[in-house]
C-alpha positions in Angstrom: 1.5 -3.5 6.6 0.5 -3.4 3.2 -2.5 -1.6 1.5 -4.5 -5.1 0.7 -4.2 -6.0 4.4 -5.1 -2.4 5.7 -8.3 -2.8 3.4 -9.2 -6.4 4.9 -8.7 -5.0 8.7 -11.2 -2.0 7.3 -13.8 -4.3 6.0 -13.5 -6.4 9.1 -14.2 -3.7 11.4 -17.2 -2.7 9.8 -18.7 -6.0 9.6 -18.3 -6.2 13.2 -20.3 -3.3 13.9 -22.7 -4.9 11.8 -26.2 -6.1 12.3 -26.3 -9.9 12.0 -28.6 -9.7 9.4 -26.8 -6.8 7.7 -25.0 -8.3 5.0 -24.4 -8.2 1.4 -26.7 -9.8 -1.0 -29.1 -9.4 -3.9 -31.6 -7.0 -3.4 -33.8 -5.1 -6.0 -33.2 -1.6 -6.5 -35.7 0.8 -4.9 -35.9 3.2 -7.7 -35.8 0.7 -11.1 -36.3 -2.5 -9.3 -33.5 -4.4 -11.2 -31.8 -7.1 -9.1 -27.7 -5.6 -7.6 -25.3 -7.1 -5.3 -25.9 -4.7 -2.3 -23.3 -4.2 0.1 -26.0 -4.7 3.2 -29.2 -2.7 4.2 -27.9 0.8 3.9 -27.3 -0.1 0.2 -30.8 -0.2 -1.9 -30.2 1.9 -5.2 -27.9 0.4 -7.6 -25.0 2.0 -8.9 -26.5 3.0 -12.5 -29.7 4.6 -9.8 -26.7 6.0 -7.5 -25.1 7.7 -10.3 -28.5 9.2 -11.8 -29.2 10.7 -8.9 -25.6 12.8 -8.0 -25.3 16.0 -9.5 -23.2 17.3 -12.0 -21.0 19.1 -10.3 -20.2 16.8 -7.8 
């Protein structure tokens, strides 16, 4: 099995244990309120946020 299909078979598996109404779209970011492509409701900072908010050391 290659790596591409190993990636699909993840992403399949997690949208199964998915909320129907879990799934990506455009949402605004919670912190600056610019419009993202979220990956589904855990997803509500966007990656310029995200990144702003790890530390340095990480």
């Amino acid at each position: 099995m290659s790596e591409s299909n190993s990636a699909l078979e993840a992403e399949e598996l997690v949208m199964d244990h998915r909320a129907v109404n879990d799934v990506p779209t455009e949402r605004a970011c919670m912190s600056c309120g610019e419009s993202f492509a979220s990956e589904g409701w855990h997803n509500r900072l966007c990656l310029r946020c995200r990144k702003r908010s790890e530390p340095d050391f990480v």
